[in-house]
PyMOL Python script that loads the backbone (N, CA, C, O; Angstrom):
from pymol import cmd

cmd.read_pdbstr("""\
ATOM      1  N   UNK A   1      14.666 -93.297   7.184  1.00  0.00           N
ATOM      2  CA  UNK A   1      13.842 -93.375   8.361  1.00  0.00           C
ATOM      3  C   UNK A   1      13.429 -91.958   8.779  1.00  0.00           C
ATOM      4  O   UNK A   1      14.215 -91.022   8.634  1.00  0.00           O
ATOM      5  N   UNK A   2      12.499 -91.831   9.171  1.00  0.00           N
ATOM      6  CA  UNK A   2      11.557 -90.577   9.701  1.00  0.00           C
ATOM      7  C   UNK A   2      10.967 -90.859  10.981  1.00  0.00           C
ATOM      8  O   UNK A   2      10.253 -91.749  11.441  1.00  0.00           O
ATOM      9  N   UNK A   3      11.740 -89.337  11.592  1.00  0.00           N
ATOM     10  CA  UNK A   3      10.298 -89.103  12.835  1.00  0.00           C
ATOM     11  C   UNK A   3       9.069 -89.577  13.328  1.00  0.00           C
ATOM     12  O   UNK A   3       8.604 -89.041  12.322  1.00  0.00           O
ATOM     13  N   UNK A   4       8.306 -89.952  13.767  1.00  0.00           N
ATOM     14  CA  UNK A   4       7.709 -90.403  14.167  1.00  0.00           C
ATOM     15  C   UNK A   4       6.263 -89.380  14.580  1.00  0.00           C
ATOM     16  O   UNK A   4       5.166 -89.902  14.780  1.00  0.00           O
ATOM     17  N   UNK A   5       6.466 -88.027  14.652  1.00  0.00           N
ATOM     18  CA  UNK A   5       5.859 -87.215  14.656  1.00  0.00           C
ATOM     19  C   UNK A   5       5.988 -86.210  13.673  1.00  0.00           C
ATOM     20  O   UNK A   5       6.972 -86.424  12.965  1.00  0.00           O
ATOM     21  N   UNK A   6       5.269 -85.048  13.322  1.00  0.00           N
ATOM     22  CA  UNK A   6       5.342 -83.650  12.370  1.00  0.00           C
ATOM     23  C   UNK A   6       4.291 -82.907  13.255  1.00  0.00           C
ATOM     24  O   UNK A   6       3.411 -83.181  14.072  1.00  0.00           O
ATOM     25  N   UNK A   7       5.022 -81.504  12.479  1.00  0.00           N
ATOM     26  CA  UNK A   7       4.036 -80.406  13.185  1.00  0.00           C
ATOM     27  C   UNK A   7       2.962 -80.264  11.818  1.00  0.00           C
ATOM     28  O   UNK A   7       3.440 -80.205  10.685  1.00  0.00           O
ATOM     29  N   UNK A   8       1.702 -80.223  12.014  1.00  0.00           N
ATOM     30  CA  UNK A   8       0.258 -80.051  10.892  1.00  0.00           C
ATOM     31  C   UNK A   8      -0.251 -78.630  11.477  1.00  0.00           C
ATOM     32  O   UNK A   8      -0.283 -78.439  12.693  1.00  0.00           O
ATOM     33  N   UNK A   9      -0.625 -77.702  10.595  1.00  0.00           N
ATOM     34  CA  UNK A   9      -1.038 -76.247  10.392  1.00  0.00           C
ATOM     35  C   UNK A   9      -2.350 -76.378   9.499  1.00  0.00           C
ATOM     36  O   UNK A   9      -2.326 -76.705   8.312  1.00  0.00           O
ATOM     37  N   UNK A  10      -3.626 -76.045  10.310  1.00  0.00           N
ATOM     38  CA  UNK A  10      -4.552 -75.660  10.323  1.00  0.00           C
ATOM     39  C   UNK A  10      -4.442 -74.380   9.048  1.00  0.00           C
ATOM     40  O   UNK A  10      -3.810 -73.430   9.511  1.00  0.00           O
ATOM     41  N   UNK A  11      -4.806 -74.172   7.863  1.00  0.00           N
ATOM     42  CA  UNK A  11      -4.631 -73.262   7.380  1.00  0.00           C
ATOM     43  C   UNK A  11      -5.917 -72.134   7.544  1.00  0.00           C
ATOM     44  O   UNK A  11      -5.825 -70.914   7.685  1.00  0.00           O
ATOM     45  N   UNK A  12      -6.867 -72.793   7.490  1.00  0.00           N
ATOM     46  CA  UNK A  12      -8.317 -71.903   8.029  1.00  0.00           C
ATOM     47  C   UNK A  12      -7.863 -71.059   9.297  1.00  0.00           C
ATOM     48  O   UNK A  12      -8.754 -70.212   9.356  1.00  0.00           O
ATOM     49  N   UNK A  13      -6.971 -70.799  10.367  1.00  0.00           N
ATOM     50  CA  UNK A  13      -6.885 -70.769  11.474  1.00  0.00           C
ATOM     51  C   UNK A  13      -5.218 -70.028  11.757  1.00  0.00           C
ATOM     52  O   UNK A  13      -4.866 -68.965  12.269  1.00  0.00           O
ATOM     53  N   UNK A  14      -4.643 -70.912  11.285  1.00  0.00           N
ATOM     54  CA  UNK A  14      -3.206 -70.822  11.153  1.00  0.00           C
ATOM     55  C   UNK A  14      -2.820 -71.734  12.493  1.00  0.00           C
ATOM     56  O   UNK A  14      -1.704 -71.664  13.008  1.00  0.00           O
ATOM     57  N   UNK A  15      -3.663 -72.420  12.892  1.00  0.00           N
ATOM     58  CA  UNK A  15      -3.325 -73.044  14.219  1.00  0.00           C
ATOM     59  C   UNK A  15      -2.385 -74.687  14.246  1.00  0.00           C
ATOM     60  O   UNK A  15      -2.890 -75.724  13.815  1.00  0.00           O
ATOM     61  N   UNK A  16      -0.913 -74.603  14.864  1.00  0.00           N
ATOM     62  CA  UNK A  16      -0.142 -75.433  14.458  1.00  0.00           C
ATOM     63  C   UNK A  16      -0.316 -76.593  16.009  1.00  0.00           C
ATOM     64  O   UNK A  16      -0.199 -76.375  17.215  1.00  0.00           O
ATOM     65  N   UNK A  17      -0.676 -77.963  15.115  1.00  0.00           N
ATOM     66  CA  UNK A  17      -0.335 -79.104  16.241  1.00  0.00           C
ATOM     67  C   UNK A  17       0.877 -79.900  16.090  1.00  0.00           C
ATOM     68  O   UNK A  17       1.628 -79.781  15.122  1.00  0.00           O
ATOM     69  N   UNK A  18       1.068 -80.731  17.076  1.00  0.00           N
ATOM     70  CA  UNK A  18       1.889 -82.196  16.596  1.00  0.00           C
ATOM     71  C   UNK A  18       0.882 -83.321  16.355  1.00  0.00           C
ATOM     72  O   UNK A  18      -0.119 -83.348  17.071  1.00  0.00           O
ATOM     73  N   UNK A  19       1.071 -84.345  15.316  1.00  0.00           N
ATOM     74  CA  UNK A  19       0.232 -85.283  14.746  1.00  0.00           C
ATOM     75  C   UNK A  19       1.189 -86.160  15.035  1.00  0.00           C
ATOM     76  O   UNK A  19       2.341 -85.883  15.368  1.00  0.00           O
ATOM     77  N   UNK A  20       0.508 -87.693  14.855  1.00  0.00           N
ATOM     78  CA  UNK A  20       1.697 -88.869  14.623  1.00  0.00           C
ATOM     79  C   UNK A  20       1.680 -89.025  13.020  1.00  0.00           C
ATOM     80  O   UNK A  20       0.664 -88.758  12.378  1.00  0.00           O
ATOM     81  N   UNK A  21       2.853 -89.468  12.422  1.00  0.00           N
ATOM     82  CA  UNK A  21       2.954 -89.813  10.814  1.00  0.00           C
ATOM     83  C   UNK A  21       3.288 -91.490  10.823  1.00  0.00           C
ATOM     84  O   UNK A  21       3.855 -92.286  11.571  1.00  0.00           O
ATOM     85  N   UNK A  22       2.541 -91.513   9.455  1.00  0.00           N
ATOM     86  CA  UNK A  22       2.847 -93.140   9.549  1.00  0.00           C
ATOM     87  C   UNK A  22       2.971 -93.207   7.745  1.00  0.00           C
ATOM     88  O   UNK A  22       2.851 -92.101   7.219  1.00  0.00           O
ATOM     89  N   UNK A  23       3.130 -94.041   7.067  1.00  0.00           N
ATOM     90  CA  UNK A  23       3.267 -94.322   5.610  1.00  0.00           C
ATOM     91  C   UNK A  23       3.946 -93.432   5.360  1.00  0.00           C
ATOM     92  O   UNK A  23       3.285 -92.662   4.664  1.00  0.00           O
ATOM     93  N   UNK A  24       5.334 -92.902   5.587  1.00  0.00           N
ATOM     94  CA  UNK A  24       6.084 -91.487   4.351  1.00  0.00           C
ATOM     95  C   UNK A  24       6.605 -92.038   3.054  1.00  0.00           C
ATOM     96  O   UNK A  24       7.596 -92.763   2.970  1.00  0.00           O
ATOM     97  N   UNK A  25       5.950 -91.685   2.171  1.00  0.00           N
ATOM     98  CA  UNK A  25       6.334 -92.001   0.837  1.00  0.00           C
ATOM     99  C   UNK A  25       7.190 -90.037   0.458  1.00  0.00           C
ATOM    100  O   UNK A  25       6.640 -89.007   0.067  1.00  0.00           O
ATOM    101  N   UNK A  26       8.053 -90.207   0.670  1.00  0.00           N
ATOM    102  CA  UNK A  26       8.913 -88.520   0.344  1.00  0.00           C
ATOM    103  C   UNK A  26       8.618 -88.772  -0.932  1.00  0.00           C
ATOM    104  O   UNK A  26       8.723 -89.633  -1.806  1.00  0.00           O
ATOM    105  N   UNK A  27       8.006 -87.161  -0.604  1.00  0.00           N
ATOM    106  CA  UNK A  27       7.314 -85.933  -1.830  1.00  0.00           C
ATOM    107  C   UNK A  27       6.508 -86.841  -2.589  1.00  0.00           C
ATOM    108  O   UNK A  27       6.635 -86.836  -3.813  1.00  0.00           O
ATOM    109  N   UNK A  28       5.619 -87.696  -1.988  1.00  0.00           N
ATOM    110  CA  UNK A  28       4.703 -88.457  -3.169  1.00  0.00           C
ATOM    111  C   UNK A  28       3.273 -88.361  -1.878  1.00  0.00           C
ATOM    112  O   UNK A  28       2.292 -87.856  -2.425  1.00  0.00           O
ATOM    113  N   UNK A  29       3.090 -88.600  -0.890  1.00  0.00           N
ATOM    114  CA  UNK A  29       2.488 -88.804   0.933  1.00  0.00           C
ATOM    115  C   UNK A  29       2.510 -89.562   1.240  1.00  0.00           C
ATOM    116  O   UNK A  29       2.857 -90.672   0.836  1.00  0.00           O
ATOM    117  N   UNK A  30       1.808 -88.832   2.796  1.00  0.00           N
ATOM    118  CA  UNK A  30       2.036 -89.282   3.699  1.00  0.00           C
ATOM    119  C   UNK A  30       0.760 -89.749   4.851  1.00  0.00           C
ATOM    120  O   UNK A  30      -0.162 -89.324   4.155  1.00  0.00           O
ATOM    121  N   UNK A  31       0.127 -90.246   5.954  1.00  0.00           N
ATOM    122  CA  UNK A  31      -0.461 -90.014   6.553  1.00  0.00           C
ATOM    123  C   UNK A  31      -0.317 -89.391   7.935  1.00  0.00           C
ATOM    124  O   UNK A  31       0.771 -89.507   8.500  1.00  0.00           O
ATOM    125  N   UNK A  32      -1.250 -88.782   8.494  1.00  0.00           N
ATOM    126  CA  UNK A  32      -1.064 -88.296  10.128  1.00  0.00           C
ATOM    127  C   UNK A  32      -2.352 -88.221  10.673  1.00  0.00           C
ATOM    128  O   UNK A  32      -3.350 -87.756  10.122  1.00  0.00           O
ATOM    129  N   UNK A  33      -2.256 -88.761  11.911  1.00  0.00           N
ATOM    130  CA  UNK A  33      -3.380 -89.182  12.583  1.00  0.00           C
ATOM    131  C   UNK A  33      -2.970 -88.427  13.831  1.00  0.00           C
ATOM    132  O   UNK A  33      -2.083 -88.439  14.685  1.00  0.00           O
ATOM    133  N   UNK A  34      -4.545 -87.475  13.357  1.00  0.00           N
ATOM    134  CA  UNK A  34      -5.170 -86.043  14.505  1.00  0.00           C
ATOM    135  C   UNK A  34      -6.342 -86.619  15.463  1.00  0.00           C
ATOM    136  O   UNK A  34      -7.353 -87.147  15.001  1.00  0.00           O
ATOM    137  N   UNK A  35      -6.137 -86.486  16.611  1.00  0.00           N
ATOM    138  CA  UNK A  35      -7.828 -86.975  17.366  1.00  0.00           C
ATOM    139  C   UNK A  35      -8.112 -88.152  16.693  1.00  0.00           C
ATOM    140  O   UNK A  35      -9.024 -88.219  15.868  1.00  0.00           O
ATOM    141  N   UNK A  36      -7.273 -89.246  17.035  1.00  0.00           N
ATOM    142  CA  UNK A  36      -7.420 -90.573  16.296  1.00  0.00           C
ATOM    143  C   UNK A  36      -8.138 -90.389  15.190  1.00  0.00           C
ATOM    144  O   UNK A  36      -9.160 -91.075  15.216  1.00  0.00           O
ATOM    145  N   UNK A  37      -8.028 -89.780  14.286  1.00  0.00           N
ATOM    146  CA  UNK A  37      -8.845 -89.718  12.568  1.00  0.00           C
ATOM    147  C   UNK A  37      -7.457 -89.578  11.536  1.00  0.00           C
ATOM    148  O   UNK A  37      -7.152 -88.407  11.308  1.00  0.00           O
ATOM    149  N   UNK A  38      -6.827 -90.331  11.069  1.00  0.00           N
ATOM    150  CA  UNK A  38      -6.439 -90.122   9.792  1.00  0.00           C
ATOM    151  C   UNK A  38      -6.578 -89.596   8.558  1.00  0.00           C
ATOM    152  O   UNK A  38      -7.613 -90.000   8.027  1.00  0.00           O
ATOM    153  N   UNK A  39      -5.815 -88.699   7.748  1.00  0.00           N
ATOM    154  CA  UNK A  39      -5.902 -87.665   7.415  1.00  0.00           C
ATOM    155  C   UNK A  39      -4.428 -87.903   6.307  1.00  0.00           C
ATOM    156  O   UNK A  39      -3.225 -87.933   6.564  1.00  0.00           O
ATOM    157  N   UNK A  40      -5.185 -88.042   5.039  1.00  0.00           N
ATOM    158  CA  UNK A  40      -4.254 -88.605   3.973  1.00  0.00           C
ATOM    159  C   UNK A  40      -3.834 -87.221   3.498  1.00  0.00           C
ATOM    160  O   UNK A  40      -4.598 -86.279   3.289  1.00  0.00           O
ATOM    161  N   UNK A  41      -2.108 -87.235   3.313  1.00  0.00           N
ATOM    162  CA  UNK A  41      -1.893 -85.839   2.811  1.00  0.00           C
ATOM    163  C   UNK A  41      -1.265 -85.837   1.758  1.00  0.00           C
ATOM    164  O   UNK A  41      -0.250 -86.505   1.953  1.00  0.00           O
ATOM    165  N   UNK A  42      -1.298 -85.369   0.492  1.00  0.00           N
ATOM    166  CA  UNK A  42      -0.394 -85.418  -0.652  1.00  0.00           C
ATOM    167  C   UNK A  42       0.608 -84.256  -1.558  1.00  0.00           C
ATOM    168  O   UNK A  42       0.159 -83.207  -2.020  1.00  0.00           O
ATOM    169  N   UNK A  43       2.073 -84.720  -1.684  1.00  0.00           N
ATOM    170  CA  UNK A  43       3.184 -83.872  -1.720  1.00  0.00           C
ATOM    171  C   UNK A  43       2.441 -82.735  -2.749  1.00  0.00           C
ATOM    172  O   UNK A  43       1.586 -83.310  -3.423  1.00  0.00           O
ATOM    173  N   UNK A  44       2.517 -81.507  -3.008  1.00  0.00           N
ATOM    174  CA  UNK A  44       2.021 -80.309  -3.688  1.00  0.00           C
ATOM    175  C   UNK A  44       3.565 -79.989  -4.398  1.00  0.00           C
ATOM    176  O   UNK A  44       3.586 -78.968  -5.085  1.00  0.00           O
ATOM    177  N   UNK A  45       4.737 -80.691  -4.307  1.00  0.00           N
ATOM    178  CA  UNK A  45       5.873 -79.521  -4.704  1.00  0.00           C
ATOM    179  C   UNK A  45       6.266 -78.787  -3.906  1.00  0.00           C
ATOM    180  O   UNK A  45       7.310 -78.243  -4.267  1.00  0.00           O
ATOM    181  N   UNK A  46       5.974 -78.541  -3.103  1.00  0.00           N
ATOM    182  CA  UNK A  46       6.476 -77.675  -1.675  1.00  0.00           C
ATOM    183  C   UNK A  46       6.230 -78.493  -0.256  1.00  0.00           C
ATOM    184  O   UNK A  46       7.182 -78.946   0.380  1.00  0.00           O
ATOM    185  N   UNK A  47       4.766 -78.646   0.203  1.00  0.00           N
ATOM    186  CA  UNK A  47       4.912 -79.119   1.239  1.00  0.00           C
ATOM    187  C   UNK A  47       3.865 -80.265   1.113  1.00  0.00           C
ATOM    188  O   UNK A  47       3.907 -80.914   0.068  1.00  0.00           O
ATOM    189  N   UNK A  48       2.993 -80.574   1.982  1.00  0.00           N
ATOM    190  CA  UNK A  48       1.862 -82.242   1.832  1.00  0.00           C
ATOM    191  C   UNK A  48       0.785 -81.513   2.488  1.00  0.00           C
ATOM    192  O   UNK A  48       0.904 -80.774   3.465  1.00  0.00           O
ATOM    193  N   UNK A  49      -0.361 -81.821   1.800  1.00  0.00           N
ATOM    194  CA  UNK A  49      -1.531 -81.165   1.983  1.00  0.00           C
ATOM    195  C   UNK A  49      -2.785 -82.333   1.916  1.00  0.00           C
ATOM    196  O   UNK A  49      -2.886 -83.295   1.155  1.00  0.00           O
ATOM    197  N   UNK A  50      -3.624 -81.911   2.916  1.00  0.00           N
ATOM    198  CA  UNK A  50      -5.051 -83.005   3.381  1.00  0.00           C
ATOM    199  C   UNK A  50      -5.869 -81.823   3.825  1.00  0.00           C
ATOM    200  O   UNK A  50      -5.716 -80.658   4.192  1.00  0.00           O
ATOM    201  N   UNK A  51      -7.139 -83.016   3.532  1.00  0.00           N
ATOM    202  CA  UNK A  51      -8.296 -82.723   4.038  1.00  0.00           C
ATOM    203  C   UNK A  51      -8.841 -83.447   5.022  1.00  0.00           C
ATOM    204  O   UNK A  51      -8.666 -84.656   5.171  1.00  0.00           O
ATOM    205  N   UNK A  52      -9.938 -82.285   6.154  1.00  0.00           N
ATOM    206  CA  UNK A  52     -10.643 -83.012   6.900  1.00  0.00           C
ATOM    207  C   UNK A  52     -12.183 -82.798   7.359  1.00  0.00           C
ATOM    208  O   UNK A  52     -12.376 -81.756   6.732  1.00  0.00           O
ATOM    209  N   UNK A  53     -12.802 -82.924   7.688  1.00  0.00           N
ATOM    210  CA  UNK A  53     -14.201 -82.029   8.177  1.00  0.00           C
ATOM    211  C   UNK A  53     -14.002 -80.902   7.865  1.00  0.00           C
ATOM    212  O   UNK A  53     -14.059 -80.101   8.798  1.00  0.00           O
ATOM    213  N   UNK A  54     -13.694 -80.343   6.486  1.00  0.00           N
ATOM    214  CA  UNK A  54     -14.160 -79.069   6.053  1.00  0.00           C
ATOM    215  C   UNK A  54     -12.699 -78.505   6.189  1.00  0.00           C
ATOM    216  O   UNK A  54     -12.652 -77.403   5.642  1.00  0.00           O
ATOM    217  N   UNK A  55     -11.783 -78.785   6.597  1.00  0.00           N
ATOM    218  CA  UNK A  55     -10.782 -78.173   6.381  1.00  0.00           C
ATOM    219  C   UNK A  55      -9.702 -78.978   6.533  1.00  0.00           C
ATOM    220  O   UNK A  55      -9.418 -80.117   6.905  1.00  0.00           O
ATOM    221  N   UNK A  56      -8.793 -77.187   5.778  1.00  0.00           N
ATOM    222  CA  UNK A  56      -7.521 -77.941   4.949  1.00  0.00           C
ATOM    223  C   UNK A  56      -5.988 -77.974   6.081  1.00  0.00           C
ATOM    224  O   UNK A  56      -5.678 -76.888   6.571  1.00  0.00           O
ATOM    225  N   UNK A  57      -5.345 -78.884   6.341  1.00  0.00           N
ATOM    226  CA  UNK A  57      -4.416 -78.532   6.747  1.00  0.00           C
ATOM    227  C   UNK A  57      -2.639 -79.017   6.159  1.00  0.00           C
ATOM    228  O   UNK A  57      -2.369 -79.694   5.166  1.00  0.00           O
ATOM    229  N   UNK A  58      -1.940 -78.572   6.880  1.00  0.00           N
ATOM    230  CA  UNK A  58      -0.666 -78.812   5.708  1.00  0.00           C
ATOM    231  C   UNK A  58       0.660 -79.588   6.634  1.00  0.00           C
ATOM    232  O   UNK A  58       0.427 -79.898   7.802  1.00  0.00           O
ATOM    233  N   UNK A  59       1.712 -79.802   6.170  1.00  0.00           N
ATOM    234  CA  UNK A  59       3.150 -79.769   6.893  1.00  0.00           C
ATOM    235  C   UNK A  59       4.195 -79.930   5.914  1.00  0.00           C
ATOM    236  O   UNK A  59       4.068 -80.578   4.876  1.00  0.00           O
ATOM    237  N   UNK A  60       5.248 -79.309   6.287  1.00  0.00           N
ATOM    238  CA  UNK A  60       6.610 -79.740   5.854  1.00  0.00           C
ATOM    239  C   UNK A  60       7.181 -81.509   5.762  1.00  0.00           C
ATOM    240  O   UNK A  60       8.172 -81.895   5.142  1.00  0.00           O
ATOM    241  N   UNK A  61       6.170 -82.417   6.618  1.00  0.00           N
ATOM    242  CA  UNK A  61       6.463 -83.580   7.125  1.00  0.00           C
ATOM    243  C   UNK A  61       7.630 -83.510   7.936  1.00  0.00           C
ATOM    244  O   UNK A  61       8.536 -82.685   8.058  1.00  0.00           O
ATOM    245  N   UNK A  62       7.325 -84.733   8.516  1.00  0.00           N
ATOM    246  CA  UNK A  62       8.678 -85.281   9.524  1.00  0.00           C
ATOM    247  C   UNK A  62      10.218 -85.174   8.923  1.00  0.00           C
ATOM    248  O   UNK A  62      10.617 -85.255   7.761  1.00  0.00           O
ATOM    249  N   UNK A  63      10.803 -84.998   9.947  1.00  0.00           N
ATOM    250  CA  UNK A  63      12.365 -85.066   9.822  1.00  0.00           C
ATOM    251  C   UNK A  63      13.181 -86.189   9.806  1.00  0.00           C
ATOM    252  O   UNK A  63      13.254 -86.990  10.738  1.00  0.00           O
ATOM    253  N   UNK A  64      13.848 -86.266   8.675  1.00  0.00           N
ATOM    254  CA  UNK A  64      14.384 -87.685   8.325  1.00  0.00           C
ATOM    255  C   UNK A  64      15.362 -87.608   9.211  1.00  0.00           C
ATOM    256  O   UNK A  64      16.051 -86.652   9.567  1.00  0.00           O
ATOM    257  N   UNK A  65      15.341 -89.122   9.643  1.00  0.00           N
ATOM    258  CA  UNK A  65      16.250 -89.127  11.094  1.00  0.00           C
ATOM    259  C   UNK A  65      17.981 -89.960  10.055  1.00  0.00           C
ATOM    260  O   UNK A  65      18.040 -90.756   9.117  1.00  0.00           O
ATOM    261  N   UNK A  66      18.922 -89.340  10.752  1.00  0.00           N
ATOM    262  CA  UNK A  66      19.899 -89.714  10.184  1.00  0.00           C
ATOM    263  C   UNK A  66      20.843 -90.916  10.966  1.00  0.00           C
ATOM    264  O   UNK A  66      21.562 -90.777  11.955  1.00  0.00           O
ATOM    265  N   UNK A  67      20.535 -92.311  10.045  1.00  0.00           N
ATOM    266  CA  UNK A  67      21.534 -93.722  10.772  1.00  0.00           C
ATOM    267  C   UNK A  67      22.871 -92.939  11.025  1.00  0.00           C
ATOM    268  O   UNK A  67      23.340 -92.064  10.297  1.00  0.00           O
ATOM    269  N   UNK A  68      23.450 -93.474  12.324  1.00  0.00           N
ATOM    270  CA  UNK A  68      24.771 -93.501  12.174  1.00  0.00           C
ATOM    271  C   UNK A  68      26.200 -95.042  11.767  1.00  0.00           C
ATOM    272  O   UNK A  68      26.323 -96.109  12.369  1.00  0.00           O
ATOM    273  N   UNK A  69      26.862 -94.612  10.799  1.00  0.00           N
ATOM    274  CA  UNK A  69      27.410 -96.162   9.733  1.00  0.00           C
ATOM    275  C   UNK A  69      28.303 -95.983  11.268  1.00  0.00           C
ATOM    276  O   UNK A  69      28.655 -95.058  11.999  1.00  0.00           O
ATOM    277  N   UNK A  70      28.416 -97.579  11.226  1.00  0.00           N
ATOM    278  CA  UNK A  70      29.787 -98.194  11.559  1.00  0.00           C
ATOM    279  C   UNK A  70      29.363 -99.147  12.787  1.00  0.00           C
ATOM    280  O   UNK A  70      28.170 -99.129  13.089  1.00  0.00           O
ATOM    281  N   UNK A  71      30.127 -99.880  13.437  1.00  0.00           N
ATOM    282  CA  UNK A  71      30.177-100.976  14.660  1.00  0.00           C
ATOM    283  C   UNK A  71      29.633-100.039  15.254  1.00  0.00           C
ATOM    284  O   UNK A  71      29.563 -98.845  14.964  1.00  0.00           O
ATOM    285  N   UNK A  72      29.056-100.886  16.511  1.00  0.00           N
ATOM    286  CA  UNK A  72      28.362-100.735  17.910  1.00  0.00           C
ATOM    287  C   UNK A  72      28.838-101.840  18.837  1.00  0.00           C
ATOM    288  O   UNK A  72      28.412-101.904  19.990  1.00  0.00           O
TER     289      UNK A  72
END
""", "prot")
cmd.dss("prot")
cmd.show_as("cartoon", "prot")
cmd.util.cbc("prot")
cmd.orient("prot")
C-alpha cells in the first residue's frame, strides 16, 4: 500500500509540487494527477518520469505505507 500523495519536480524549472498518485505499479508506473490532468509516468531505473504540455516532470513516487501484523 502507498501514499496517497508524492512530491512531482518540474525539471524545466526545478519547481517541486504535491500531486495525488493513483495506479502504482513499483518501478514499472505510475499515475499523478496535477490541475486535474493526469500525467502517466514511467519507472527510468532510478526514479518515474512523464510528460506534459511541453514539459518533463519526475518523482521518487509515494511512500509505501507500512501494515501493522497482529489483532486489533
Amino acid at each position: 500500500m502507498y501514499e496517497k500523495t508524492t512530491i512531482i519536480t518540474n525539471t524545466r524549472n526545478n519547481q517541486s509540487v504535491e500531486a495525488e498518485v493513483d495506479n502504482v505499479r513499483e518501478q514499472e508506473s505510475l499515475n499523478v494527477f496535477l490541475a486535474n490532468t493526469k500525467i502517466h509516468m514511467r519507472w527510468n531505473g532510478k526514479i518515474y518520469v512523464g510528460n506534459m504540455a511541453g514539459m518533463e516532470f519526475t518523482t521518487p513516487g509515494p511512500k509505501e505505507i507500512k501494515k501493522l501484523r497482529g489483532r486489533y
